[in-house]
C-alpha positions as CSV (number, residue, x, y, z in Angstrom):
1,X,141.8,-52.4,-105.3
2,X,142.6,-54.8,-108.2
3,X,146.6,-55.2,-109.7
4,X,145.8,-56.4,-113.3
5,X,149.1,-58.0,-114.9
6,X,149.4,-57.4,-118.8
7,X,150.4,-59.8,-120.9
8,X,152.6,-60.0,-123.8
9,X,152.4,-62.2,-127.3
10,X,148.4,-62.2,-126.8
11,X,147.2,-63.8,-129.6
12,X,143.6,-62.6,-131.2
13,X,142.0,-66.3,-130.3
14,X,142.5,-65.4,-126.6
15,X,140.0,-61.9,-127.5
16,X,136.6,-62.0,-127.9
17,X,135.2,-61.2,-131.5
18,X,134.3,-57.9,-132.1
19,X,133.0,-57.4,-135.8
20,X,135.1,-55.5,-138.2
21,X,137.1,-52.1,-137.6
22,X,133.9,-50.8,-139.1
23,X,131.7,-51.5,-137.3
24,X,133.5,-49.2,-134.4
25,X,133.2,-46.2,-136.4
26,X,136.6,-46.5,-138.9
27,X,136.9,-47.1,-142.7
28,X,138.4,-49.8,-143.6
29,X,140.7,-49.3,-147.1
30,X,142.1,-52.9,-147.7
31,X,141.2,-56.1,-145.9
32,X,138.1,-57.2,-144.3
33,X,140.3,-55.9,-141.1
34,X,138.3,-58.1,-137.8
35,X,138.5,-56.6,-134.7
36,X,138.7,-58.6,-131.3
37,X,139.0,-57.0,-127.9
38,X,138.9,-58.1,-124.3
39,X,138.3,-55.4,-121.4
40,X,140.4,-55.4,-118.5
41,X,139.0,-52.3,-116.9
42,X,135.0,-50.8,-117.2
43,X,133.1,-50.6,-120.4
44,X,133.9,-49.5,-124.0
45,X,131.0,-46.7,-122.9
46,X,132.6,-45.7,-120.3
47,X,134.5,-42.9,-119.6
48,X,137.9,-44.5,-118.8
49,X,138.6,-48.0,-119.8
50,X,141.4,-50.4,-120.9
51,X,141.2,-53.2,-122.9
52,X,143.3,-56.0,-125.3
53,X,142.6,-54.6,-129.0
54,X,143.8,-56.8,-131.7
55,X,143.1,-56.8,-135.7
56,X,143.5,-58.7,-138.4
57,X,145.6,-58.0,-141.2
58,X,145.0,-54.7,-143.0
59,X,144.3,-50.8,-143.5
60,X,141.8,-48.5,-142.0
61,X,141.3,-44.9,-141.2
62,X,140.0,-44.1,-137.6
63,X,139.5,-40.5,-136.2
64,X,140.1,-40.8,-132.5
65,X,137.3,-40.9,-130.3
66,X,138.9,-40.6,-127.1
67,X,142.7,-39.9,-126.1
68,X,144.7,-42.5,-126.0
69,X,147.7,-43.9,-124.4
70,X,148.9,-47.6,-125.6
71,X,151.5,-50.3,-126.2
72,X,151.7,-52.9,-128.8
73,X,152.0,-56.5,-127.5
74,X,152.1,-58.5,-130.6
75,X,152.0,-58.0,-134.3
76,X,153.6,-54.8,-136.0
77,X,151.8,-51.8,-137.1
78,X,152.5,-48.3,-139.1
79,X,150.2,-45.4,-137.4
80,X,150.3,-42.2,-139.6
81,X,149.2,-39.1,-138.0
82,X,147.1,-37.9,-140.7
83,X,147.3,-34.0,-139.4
84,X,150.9,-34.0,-140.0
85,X,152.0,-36.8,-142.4
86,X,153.9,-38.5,-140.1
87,X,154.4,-42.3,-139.9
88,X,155.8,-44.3,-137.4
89,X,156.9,-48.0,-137.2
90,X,155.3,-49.6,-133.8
91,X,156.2,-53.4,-132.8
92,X,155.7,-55.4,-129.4
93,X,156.8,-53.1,-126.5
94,X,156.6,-49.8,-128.2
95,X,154.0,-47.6,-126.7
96,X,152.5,-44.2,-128.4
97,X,150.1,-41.7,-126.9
98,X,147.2,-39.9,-129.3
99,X,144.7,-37.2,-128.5
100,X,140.7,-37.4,-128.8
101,X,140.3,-36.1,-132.6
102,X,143.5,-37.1,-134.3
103,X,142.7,-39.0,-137.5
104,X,144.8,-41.7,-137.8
105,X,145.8,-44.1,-141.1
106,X,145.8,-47.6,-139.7
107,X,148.6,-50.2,-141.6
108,X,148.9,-53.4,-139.8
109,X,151.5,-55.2,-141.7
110,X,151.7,-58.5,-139.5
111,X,148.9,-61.1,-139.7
112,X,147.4,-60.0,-136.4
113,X,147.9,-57.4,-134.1
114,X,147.2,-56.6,-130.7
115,X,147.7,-53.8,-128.3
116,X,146.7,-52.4,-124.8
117,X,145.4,-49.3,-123.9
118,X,144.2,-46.9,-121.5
119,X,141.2,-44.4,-123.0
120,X,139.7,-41.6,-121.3
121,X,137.2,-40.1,-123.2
């Protein structure tokens, strides 16, 4: 049995580089938009997993893989719910949850930004 502690104001140099948004199945629309990541539970294969996700500065379009709960711990982002136009402001502490299959418009508006989440696939 493990108790992992989350931290906050992770920064993207304490993640491990992980190519571009890209090159984990989104399109990026503005930016070069890097991606950095550090697991804290199983594999990105596996069925359930948790991990530090952080970006660079940027837009991108990402159709949900797997659902998804998470919460931001630096940086600010705007997540629009391309199915129903809705856009929502997200900043440290604020958490949202998205089903597998939800195509979502990416807008980080801070240098970097970095979440945690839970996915089950």
């Amino acid at each position: 049995m493990t108790l992992t502690t989350l931290k906050h104001n992770i920064q993207l140099s304490e993640l491990d580089a992980w190519g571009t948004v890209a090159d984990l199945g989104s399109e990026i629309l503005e930016g070069e938009v890097r991606a950095f990541g550090k697991m804290t539970f199983g594999a990105p294969t596996d069925p359930v997993s948790s991990a530090y996700f952080g970006t660079t500065r940027g837009k991108f379009r990402m159709v949900y893989p797997f659902a998804e709960q998470a919460t931001v711990v630096t940086g600010e982002v705007l997540l629009t719910d391309e199915s129903t136009g809705q856009t929502t402001r997200y900043k440290a502490g604020d958490s949202w949850f998205v089903t597998k299959g939800t195509p979502v418009l990416w807008d980080v508006v801070s240098e970097s930004f970095v979440k945690h989440y839970f996915a089950v696939v």
